[in-house]
C-alpha positions in Angstrom: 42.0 103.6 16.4 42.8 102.2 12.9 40.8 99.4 11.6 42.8 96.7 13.0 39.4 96.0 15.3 37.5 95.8 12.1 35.1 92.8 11.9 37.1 90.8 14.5 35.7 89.3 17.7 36.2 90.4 20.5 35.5 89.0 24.2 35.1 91.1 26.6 34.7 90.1 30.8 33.5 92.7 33.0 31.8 94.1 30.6 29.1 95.9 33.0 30.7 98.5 34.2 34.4 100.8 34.6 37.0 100.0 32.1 35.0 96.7 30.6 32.0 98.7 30.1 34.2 101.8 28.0 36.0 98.8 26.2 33.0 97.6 24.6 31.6 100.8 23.7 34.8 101.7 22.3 35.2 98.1 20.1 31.5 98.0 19.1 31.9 101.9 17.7 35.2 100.7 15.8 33.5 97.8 14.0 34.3 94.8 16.1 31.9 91.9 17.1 32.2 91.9 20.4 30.8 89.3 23.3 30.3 91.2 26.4 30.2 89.4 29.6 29.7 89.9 33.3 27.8 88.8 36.4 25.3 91.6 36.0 22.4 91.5 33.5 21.0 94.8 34.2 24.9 96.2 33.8 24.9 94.3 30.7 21.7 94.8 29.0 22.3 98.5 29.6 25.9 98.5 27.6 23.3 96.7 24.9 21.7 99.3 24.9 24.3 102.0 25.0 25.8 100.4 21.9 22.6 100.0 19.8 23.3 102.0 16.1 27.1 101.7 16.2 29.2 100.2 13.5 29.9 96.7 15.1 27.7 94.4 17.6 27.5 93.2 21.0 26.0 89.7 22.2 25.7 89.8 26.3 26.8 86.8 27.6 26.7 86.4 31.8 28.5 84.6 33.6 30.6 84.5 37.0 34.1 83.6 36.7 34.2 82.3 40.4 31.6 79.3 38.9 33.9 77.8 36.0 32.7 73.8 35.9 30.7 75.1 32.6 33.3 77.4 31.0 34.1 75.0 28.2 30.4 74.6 27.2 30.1 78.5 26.9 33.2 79.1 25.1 32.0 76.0 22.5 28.8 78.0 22.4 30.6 81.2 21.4 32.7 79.5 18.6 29.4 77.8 17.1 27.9 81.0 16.7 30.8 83.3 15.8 32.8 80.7 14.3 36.2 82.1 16.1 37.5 84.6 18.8 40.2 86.7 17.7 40.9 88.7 21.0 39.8 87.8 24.7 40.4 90.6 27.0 39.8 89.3 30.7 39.0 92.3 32.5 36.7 91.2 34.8 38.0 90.7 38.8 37.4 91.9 42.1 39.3 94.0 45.0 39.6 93.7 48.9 39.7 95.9 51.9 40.8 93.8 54.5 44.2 93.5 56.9 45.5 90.4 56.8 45.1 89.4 60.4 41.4 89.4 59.6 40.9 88.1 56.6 39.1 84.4 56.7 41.0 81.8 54.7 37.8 81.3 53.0 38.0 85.0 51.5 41.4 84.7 50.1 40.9 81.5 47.6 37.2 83.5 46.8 39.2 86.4 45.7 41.8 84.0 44.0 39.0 82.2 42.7 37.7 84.8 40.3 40.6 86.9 40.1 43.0 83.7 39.1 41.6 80.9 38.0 38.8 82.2 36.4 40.8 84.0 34.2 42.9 81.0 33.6 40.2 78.9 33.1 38.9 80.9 30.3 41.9 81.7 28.9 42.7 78.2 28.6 39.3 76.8 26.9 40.3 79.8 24.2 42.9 79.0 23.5 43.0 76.0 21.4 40.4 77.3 19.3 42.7 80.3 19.1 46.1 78.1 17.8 43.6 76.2 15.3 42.8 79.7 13.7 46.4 80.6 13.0 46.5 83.0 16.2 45.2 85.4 18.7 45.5 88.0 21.2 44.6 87.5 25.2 44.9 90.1 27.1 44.7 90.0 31.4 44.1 93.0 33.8 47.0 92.8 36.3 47.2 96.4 38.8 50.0 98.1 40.3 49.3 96.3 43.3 50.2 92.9 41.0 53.6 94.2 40.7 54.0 94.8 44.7 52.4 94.2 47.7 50.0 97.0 49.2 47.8 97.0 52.5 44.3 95.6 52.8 44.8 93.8 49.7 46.9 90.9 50.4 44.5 88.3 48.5 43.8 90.8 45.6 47.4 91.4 45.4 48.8 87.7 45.4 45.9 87.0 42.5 47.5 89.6 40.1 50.6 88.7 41.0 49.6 85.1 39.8 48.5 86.8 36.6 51.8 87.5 35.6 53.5 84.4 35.6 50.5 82.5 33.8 50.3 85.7 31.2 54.1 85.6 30.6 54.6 81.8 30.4 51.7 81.6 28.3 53.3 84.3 25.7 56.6 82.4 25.9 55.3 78.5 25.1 52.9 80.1 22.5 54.4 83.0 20.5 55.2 80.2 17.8 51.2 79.8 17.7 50.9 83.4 16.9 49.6 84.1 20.3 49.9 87.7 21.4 50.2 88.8 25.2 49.4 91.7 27.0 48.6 91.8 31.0 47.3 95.7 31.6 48.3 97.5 34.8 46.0 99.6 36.2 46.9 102.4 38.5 44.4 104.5 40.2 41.1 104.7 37.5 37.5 106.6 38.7 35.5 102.8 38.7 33.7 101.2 41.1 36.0 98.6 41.8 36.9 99.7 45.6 32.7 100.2 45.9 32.5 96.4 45.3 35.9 95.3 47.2 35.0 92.3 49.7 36.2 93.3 53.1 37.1 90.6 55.9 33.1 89.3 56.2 32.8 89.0 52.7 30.2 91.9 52.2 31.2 94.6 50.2 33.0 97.8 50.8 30.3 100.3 49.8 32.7 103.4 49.5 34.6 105.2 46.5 38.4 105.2 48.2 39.6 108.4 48.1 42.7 107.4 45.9 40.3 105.8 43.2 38.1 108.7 43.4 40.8 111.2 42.4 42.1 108.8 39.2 42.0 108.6 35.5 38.5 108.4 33.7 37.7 105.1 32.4 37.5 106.3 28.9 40.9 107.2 29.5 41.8 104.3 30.8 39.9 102.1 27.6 41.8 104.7 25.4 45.4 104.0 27.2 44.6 99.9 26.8 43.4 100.5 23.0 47.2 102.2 22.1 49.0 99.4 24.2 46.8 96.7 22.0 47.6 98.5 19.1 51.0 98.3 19.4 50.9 94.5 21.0 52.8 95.7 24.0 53.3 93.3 26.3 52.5 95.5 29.2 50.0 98.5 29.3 50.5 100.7 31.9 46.9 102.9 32.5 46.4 105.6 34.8 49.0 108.5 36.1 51.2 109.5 38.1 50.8 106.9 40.7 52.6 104.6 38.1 56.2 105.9 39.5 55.4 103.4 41.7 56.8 100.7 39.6 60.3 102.3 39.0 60.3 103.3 42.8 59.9 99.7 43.4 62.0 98.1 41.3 64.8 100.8 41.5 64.7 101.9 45.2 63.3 99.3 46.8 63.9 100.6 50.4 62.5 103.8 49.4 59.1 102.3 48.2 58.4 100.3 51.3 58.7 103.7 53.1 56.4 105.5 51.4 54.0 102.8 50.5 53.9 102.4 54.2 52.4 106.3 54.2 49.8 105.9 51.2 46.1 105.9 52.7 44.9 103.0 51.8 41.7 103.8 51.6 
């Protein structure tokens, strides 16, 4: 990494663990002031901890992006004490493991709750502060699955699709505010992320899928994001193989849905 990240502040949502966690590490080591937050304390405290003696800093900062009614207090907070934000990289989200056909109502605007407009919503309390200071860069986790559909995830996958529109509208209305877009696309990384998938009761999935278990390393993954924001793409593809995917689909269209319908799910 060049110093680009030198002495800039960066915001950083789930920050506790996977590709959040290796995100801050990587930022802190590089010089960057960076605001790490999550829904877990202990997960946080410990990234603290992790980080103590590198070159830059990290201020924990918790908070659940399904509960948003305070966002614009905390983001206030954050420009009081750091006097801008020069990156906001939303990372934080969460998975499913449900069929459709079983999946309360209830579940799906939880998922798109956290997943959507808690990304939004602190996207869009940023953001002004970010025009005021000459510019910025927001970044969003999308996944593979956010460029097609893919089973047991339909609520998981029609909140990353929603990412995309927002992300892209917002880089077209802003760009003459010096606002710089990315929305990263995950394929198959080794994080917990299908561990904490809500299935159809809302309770957690409590298994590493067999597809997530045999992906990229998260440090690979942080690494793969760090080039892509280097370069101000304005979409970072991360994992493997599994990202021939997203030609399959767009390309062969019929082809995909026949052997997407052969992928174990789980």
């Amino acid at each position: 990494m060049d110093n680009i990240f030198t002495d800039r502040v960066v915001w950083i949502t789930g920050a506790s663990s996977g590709i959040g966690r290796e995100l801050v590490r990587t930022f802190v080591r590089e010089g960057s002031r960076v605001i790490a937050s999550a829904n877990d304390n202990d997960g946080l405290l410990t990234v603290v901890n992790e980080c103590s003696g590198m070159k830059g800093s990290v201020t924990p900062l918790p908070f659940d992006l399904g509960e948003t009614d305070g966002i614009d207090t905390l983001v206030a907070e954050v420009i009081s004490r750091e006097g801008r934000i020069d990156m906001l990289l939303n990372i934080g989200g969460v998975s499913q493991r449900a069929m459709i056909s079983d999946t309360p109502l209830w579940l799906d605007r939880k998922i798109m709750e956290i997943n959507y407009f808690g990304t939004i919503a602190l996207t869009k309390a940023v953001l002004p502060y970010m025009i005021t200071a000459g510019g910025g860069h927001v970044a969003a986790t999308s996944s593979i699955s956010g460029r097609f559909g893919f089973p047991l995830r339909s609520a998981y996958s029609a909140s990353k699709q929603a990412l995309h529109g927002f992300f892209e509208t917002l880089l077209l209305e802003h760009r003459k505010d010096n606002i710089r877009v990315s929305v990263i696309i995950p394929g198959r990384v080794r994080t917990m992320i299908s561990y904490h998938a809500l299935t159809a009761t809302g309770v957690e999935h409590r298994r590493m899928d067999e597809g997530q278990a045999g992906g990229v390393s998260p440090e690979k993954a942080a690494r793969q994001i760090i080039r892509g924001l280097q370069k101000r793409k304005i979409e970072i593809l991360v994992g493997s193989k599994e990202l021939l995917m997203l030609k399959i689909r767009k390309y062969l269209p019929a082809l995909f849905f026949r052997i997407a319908g052969r992928i174990k799910p789980m």
